[in-house]
C-alpha positions in Angstrom: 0.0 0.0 0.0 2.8 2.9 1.1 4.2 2.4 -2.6 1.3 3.1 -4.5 0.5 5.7 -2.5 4.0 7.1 -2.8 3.2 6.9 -6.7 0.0 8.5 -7.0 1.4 11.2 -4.4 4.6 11.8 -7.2 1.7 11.9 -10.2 -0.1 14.7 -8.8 2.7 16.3 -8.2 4.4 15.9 -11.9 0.9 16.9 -13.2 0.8 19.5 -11.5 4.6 21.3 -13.0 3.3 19.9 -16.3 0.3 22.3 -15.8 2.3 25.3 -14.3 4.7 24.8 -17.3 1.9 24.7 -20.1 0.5 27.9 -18.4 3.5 29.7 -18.3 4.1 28.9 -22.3 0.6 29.8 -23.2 1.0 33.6 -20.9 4.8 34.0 -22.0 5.7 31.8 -25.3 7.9 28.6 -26.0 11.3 28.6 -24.2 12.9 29.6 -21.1 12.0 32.4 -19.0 13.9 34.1 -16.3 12.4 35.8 -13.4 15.0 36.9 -11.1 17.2 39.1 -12.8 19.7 41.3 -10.8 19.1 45.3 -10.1 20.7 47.2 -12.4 21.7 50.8 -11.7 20.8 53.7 -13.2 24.7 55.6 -13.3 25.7 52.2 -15.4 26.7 53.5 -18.2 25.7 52.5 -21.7 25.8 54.0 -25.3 21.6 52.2 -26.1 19.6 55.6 -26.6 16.6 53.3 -24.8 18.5 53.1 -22.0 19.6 56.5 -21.2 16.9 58.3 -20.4 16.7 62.0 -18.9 19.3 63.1 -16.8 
């Protein structure tokens, strides 16, 4: 009995990520998608006119 259990405890759980996964594709398209990206600051310099802004 504890086996199957075990099993059908890892199915839901692997059907659930398969759902999350399918969701996130449908909202963001195919591929990987990053969510924690690091603070960058505003004096960094770059030569991009989108990134400049108004000083």
């Amino acid at each position: 009995m504890k086996r199957q259990k075990t099993n059908i405890t890892l199915d839901i759980i692997k059907a659930m990520r398969r759902g999350g996964r399918e969701a996130e594709q449908e909202m963001l398209g195919p591929g990987f998608h990053s969510f924690n990206r690091q603070h960058k600051s505003k004096k960094t310099y770059t030569r991009k006119k989108k990134h400049k802004g108004e000083w």
